[in-house]
C-alpha positions in Angstrom: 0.0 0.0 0.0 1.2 3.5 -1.2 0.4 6.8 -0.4 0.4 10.4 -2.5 -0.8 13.8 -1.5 -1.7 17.0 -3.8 -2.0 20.3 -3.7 -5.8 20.7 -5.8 -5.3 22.6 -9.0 -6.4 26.2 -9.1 -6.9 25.2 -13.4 -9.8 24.7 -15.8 -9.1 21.0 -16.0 -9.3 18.0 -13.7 -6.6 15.6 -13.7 -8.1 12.6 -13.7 -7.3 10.7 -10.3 -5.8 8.0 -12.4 -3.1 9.7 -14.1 -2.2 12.3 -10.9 -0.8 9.2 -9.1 1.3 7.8 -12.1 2.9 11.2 -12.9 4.0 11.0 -8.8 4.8 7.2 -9.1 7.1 7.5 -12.3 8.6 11.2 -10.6 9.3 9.0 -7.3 12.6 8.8 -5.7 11.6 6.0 -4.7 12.7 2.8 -7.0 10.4 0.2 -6.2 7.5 2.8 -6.6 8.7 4.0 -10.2 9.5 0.2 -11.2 5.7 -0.7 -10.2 4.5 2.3 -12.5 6.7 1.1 -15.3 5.3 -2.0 -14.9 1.5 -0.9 -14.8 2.5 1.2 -18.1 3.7 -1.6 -20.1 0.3 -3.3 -18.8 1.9 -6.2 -16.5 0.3 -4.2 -13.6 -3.0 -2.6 -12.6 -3.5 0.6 -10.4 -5.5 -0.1 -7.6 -6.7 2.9 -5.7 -7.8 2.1 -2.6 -9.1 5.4 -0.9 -9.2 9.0 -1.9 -9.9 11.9 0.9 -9.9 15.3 1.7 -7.6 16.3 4.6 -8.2 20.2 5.5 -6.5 19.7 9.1 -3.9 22.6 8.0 -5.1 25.5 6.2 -4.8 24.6 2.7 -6.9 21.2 1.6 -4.8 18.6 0.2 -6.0 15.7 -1.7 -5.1 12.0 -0.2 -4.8 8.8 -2.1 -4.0 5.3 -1.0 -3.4 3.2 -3.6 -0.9 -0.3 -4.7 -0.2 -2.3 -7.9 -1.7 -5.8 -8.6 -1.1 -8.0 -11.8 -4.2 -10.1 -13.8 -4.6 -12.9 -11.3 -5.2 -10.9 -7.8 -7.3 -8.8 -10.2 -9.4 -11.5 -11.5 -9.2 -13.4 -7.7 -10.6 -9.6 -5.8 -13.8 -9.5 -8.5 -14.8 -13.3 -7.9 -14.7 -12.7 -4.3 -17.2 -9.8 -4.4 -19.0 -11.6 -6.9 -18.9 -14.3 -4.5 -20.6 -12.2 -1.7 -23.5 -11.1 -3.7 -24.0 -14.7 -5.2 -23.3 -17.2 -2.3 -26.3 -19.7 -3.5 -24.9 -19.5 -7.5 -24.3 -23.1 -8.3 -27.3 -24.5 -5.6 -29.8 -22.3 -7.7 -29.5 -23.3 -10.7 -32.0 -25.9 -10.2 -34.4 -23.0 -9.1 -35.0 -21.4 -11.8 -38.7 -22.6 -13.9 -39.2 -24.7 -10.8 -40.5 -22.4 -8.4 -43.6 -19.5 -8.4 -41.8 -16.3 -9.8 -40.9 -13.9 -6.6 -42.3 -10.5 -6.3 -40.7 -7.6 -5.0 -42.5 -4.4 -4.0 -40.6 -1.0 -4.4 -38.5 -0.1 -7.0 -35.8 2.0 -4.5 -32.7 1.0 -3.9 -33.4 -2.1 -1.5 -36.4 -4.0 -3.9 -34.0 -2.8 -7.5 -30.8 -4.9 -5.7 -33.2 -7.6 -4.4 -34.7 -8.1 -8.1 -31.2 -7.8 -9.8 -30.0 -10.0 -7.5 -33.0 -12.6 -8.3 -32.8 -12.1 -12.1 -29.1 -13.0 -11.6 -30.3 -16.4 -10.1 -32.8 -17.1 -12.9 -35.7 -16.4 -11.2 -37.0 -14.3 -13.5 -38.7 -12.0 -10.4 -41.8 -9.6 -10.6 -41.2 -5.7 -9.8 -43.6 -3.6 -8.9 -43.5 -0.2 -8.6 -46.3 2.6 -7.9 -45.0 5.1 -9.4 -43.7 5.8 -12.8 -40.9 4.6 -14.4 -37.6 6.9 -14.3 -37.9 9.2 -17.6 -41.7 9.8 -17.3 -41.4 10.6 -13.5 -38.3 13.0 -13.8 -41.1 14.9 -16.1 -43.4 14.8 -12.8 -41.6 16.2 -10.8 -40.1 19.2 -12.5 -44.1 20.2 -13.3 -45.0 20.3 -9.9 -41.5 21.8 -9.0 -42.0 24.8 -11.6 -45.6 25.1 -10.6 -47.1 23.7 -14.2 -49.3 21.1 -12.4 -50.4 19.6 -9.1 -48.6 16.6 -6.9 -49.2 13.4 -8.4 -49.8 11.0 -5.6 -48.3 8.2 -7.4 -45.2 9.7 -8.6 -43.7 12.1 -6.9 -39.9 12.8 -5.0 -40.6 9.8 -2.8 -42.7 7.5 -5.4 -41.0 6.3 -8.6 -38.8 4.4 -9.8 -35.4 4.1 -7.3 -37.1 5.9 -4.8 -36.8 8.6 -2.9 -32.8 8.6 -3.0 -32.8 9.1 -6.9 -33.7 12.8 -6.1 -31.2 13.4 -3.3 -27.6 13.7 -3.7 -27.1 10.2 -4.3 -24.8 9.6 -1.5 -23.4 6.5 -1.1 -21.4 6.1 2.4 -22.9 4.1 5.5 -21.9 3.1 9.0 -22.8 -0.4 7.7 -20.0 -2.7 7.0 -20.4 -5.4 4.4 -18.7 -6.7 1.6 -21.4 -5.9 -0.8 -20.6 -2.2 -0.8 -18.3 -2.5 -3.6 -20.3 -4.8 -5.5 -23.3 -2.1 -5.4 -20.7 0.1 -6.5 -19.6 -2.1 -9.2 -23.1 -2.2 -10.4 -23.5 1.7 -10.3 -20.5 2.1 -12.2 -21.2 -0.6 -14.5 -24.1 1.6 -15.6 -23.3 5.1 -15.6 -21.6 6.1 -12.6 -18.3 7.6 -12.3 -15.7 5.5 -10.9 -14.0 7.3 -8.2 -17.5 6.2 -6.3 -15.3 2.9 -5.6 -13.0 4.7 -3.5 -13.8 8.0 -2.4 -14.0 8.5 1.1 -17.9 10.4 0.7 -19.0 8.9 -1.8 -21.5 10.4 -4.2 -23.1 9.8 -7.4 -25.7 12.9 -7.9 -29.2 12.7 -8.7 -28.0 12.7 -12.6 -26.1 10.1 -13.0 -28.1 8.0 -10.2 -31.2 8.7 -12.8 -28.9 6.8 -15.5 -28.0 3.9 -13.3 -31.0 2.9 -12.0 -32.5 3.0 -15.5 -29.8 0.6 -16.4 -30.2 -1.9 -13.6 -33.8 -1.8 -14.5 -32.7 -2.9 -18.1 -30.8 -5.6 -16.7 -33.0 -7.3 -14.7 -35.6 -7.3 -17.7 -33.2 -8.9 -20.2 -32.7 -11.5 -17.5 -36.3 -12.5 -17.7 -37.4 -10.4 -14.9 -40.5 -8.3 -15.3 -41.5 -4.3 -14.5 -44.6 -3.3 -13.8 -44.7 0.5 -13.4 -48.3 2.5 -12.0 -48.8 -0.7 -10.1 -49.9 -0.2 -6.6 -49.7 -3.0 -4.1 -53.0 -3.7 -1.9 -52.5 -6.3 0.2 -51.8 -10.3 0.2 -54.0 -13.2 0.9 -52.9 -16.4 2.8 -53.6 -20.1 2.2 -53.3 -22.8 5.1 -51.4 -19.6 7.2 -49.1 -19.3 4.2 -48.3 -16.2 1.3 -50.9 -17.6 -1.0 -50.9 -14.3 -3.4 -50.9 -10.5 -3.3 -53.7 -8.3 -5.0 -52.1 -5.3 -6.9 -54.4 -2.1 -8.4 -53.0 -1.1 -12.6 -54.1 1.9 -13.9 -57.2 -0.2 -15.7 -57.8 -2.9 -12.9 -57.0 -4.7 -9.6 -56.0 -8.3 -10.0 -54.4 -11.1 -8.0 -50.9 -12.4 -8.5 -50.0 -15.7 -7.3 -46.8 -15.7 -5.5 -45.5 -17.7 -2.1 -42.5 -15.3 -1.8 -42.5 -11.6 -1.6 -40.0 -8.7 -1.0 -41.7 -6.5 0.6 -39.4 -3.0 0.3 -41.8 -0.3 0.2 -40.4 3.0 1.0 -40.8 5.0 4.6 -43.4 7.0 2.8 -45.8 4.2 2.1 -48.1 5.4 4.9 -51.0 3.7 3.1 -49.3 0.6 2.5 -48.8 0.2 6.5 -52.6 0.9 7.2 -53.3 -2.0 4.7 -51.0 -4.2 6.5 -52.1 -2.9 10.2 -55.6 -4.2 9.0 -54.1 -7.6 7.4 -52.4 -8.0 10.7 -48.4 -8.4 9.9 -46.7 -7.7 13.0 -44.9 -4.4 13.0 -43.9 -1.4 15.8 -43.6 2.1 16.4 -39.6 2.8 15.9 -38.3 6.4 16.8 -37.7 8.9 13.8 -36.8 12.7 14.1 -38.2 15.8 12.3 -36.7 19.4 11.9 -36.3 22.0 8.8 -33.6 22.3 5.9 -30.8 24.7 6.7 -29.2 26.5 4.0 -26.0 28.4 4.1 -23.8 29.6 1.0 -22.1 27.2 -0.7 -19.0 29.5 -0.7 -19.3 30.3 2.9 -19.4 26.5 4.0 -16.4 25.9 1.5 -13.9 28.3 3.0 -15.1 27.0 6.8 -14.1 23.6 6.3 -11.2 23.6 3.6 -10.0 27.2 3.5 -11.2 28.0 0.1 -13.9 28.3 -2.3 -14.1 25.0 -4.1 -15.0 27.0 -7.2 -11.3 27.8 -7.3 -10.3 23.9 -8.3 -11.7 21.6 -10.6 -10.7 18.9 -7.9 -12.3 20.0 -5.3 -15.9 19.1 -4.5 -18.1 21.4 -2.5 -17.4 20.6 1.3 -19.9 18.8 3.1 -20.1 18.1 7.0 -21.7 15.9 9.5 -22.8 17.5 13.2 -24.5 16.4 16.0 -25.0 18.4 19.3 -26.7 18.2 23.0 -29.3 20.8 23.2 -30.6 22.9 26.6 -33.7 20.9 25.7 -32.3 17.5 26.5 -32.4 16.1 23.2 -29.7 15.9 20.5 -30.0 18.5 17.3 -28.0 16.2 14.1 -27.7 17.1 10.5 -28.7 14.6 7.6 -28.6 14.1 4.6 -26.3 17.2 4.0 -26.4 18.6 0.4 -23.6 20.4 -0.9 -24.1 23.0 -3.7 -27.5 21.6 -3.5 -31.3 23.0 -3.3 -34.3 22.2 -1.6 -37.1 20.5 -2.7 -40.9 19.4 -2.1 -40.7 15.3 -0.8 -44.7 15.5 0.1 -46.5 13.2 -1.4 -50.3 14.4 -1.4 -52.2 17.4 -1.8 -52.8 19.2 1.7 -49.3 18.7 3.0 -45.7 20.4 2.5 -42.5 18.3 3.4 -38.5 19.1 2.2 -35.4 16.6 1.2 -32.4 18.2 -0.3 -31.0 17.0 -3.6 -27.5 18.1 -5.4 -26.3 16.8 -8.8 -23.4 15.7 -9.6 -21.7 19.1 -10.1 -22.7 20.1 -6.5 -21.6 23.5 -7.8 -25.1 25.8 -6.7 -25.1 29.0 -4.9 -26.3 27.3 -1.6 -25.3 24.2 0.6 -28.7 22.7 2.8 -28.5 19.8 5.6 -31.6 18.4 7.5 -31.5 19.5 10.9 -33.1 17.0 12.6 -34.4 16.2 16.2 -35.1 12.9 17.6 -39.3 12.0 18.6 -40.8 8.8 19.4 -43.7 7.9 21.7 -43.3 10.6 24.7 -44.3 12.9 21.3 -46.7 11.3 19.3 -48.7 8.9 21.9 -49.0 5.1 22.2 -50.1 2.8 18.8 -48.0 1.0 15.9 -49.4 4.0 13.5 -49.1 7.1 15.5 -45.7 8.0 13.9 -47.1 8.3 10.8 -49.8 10.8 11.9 -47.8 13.1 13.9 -45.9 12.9 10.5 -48.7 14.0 8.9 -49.9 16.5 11.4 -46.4 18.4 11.3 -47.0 18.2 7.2 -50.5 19.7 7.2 -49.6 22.2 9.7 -46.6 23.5 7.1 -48.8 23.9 4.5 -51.2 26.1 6.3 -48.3 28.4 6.7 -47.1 27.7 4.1 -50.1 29.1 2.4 -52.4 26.3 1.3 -50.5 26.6 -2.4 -47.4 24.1 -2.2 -45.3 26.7 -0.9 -43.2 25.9 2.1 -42.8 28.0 4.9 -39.3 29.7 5.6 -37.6 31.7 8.5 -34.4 33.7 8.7 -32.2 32.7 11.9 -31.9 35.4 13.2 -35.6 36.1 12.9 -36.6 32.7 14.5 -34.3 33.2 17.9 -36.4 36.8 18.0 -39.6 35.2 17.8 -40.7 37.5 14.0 -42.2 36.9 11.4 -38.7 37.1 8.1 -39.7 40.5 5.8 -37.0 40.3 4.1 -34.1 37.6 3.2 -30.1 38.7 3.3 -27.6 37.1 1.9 -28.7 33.5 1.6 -31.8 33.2 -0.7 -34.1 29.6 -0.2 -34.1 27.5 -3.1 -37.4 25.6 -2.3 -39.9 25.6 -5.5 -42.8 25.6 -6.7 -42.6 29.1 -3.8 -41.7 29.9 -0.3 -43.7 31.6 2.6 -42.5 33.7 5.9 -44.0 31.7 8.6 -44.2 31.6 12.4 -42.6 28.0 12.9 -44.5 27.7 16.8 -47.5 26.8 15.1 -45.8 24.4 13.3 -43.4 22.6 15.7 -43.5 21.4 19.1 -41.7 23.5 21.9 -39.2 21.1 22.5 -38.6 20.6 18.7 -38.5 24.4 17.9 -36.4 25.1 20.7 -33.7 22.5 19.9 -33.1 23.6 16.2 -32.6 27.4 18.0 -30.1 26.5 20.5 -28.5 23.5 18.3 -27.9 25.9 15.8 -25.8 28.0 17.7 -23.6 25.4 19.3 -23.3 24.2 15.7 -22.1 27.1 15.4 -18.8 26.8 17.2 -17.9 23.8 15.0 -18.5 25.8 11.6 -17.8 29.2 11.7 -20.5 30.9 10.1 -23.6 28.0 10.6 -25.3 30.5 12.6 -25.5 33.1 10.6 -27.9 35.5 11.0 -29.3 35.3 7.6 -29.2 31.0 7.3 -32.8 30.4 5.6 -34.4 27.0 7.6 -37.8 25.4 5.7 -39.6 23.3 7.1 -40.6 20.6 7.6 -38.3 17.6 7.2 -40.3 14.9 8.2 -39.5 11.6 6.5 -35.7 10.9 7.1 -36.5 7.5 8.7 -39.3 5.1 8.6 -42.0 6.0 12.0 -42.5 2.0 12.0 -41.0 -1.5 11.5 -42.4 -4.6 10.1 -41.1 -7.3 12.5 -38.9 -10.3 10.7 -36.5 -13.3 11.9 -32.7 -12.1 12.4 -31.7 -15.1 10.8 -34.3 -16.2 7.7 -35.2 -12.4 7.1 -38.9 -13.5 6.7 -41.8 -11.6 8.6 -42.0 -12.9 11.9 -45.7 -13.9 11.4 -45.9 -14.0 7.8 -44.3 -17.3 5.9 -42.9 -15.9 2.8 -43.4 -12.4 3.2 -40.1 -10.9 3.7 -40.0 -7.5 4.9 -36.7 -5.1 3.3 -35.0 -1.8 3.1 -35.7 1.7 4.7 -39.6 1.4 4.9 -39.1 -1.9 7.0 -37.3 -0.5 9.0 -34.0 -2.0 8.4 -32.1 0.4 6.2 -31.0 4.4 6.1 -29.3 5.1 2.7 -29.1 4.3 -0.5 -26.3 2.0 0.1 -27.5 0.1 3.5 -30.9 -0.1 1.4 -29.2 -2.0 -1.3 -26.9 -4.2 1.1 -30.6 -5.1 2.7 -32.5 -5.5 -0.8 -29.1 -8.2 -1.6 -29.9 -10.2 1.6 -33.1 -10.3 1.4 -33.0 -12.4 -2.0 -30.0 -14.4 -0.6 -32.3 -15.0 2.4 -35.4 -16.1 0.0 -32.7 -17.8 -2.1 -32.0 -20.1 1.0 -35.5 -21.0 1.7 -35.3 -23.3 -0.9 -32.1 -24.9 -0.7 
């Protein structure tokens, strides 16, 4: 393992990552280091890099790589063994496939798109259904309703669709979860569309472009694998047969008909809140799990920049906008945290019905707009909301409805200066930061939005945020609220071990909306075992 640090590049042009560790290799003093580029020129070696960071510890940002040489064989050896990972049942199912019912898997986000290319891979030709609309028709959804040309469609929206509601985020692809199978999702990313440094950049990130291409193109591969898409398909329920998945019943845009299946993914998305009634009512186990709410901050891009690397990133093709992670003890008692932090990003409109306003932050892949925007987020659960499996979801909705209101009963979201919020006053006028939130924002008091204890964490968390970033209290920082869906307000009980609903044969719950997942990434490792778990049911 080798190590190289640069100075970014105040040019026009990026060096790709690539060639900037060659150039140092075959410059080295070093002669083992300049014989192993020789080597990897003449093609008898590979360049392997391992990691690629950002370290800003010093003043002036420099750019990290760790990296090594490795011929054909440990090539070939490294992708078998992630292949491996993802495909642990390869030879025993064989004998699976066109002897077994066809699987189903429900959701079309990050966790049900792995579980069915993983299934397709196995030859079990699986079933995917999606609400929402498929990737090229939905993208033309949701700018409507962003640039105010038409209403929400409740079907296919920023949370609905296909991918879910990560394909209009930033596309961020690092997790706390550690498993093997996060390089062959990156693989699979980059296999269709995605650049590569994904595969070893220390935050990595796709951006809602390029994650638009990729999903499109696992989509196509599971489809020329046998597997089949239904799009503006909306599950409805299941039926059992001697206690046993029997078949689910699933509503088209022309009719409601019955599928028979006896195994079924079931990764539906934390916005799915009719989906849980119907299975409240069908009786699956499930529980109330603790989620947080809170408002999108935004701050100029610029400004967050030179706080954490010294500069303005616009300086260097190299340099991405900065991000950050924070998380702080309030005078309340509870903790404020940021999520889901967009750099050179916007805000935009996650609700997905008529009557309700609710924000996620997305960037592209650029991240080069006038603002940066994180969720700032504060932890609720029962002491909030009251007893019962479902009452997450309506003091979700509550906190929704109560945004739009003052928002303006329009779509517009309501929006607060800092400053004006720790004064207790209605924002006249904004300074320096400007929102971004389309279709329109709206001035609002945020009391008659938020709890005490919610509205008074975000105004002390912000300042003690403050003394970790110089400038994240400003005065002028625009917050828009609300941000209400980072987590899934319930999950559906399953086994540890088989993955399969604890009182449900066959039904196996997956992803985010389950309850088991927070990312794109830890969705996908989830949607992976899943199939590997319904995989070993047979075998």
């Amino acid at each position: 393992m080798f190590e190289a640090s640069f100075k970014p590049s105040k040019g026009t042009d990026k060096i790709p990552d690539s060639v900037r560790i060659m150039e140092h290799c075959l410059g080295s003093r070093d002669k083992k280091l300049k014989a192993l580029a020789d080597s990897c020129k003449e093609g008898d070696l590979r360049l392997n890099i391992n990691k690629r960071f950002i370290d800003a510890r010093h003043g002036t940002p420099k750019i990290n790589y760790r990296f090594d040489f490795e011929d054909n064989a440990a090539f070939e050896q490294r992708e078998n063994e992630i292949m491996s990972l993802a495909f642990p049942h390869k030879e025993k199912a064989k004998e699976l496939a066109g002897n077994v019912l066809r699987p189903v898997v429900v959701g079309s986000g990050p966790a049900g798109l792995f579980a069915a290319l993983i299934l397709s891979r196995y030859g079990l030709r699986p079933i995917l259904i999606e609400r929402g609309e498929a990737m090229e028709q939905r993208v033309r959804t949701t700018e409507s309703y962003k640039d105010g040309r038409s209403r929400i469609n409740p079907k296919s929206n920023i949370q609905f669709g296909e991918g879910g509601a990560g394909t209009f985020s930033d596309g961020k692809l690092y997790t706390g979860v550690s498993s093997g199978l996060k390089a062959f999702i990156g693989r699979m990313f980059v296999v269709h569309g995605a650049p590569k440094d994904i595969l070893y950049d220390s935050h990595p990130h796709i951006g809602t472009d390029y994650l638009r291409k990729s999903v499109v193109g696992i989509r196509n591969d599971i489809i020329s694998l046998g597997g089949e898409v239904m799009f503006n398909t909306l599950f409805q329920g299941y039926r059992l047969e001697n206690g046993k998945l029997y078949s689910i019943v699933v509503e088209t845009e022309t009719e409601q008909k019955e599928i028979r299946c006896d195994k079924l993914i079931l990764a539906i998305g934390h916005s799915s809140r009719d989906t849980f009634r119907a299975l409240d009512r069908l009786g699956i186990m499930m529980e109330p799990k603790p989620f947080s709410v809170g408002v999108r901050i935004e701050h100029l891009r610029r400004d967050i920049d030179i706080s954490q690397y010294g500069m303005d990133t616009e300086e260097s093709p190299e340099l991405s906008a900065a991000n950050y992670k924070l998380a702080v003890d309030t005078g309340t008692g509870r903790k404020l945290y940021t999520f889901c932090m967009c750099p050179g990003g916007e805000v935009i409109a996650a609700q997905t019905n008529q009557g309700t306003v609710c924000t996620n932050g997305m960037s592209y892949r650029a991240r080069d707009g006038v603002n940066s925007n994180s969720a700032l987020l504060v932890p609720v659960d029962s002491s909030d909301y009251g007893p019962g499996v479902l009452a997450g979801i309506d003091y979700q909705e509550k906190i929704e409805h109560l945004a739009f209101v003052e928002g303006g009963s329009d779509g517009c979201a309501p929006v607060t200066r800092y400053e004006d919020l720790c004064n207790g006053r209605i924002t006249t006028e904004f300074g320096k930061i400007k929102p971004t939130f389309k279709p329109g924002v709206r001035p609002a008091d945020f009391a008659r939005i938020f709890d005490p204890v919610v509205l008074d964490s975000i105004k002390d968390g912000i300042g003690r945020m403050g003394t970790r970033i110089k400038g994240f209290d400003c005065p002028d920082a625009v917050l828009t609220a609300v941000e209400a869906r980072s987590s899934s307000p319930v999950r559906i009980l399953r086994d540890r071990e088989t993955y399969e609903s604890v009182n449900v044969p066959g039904l196996y719950p997956c992803g985010e909306g389950a309850g088991y997942a927070g990312g794109i990434m830890s969705s996908a490792i989830d949607g992976i075992n899943c199939a590997n778990a319904l995989i070993s049911s047979y075998i």
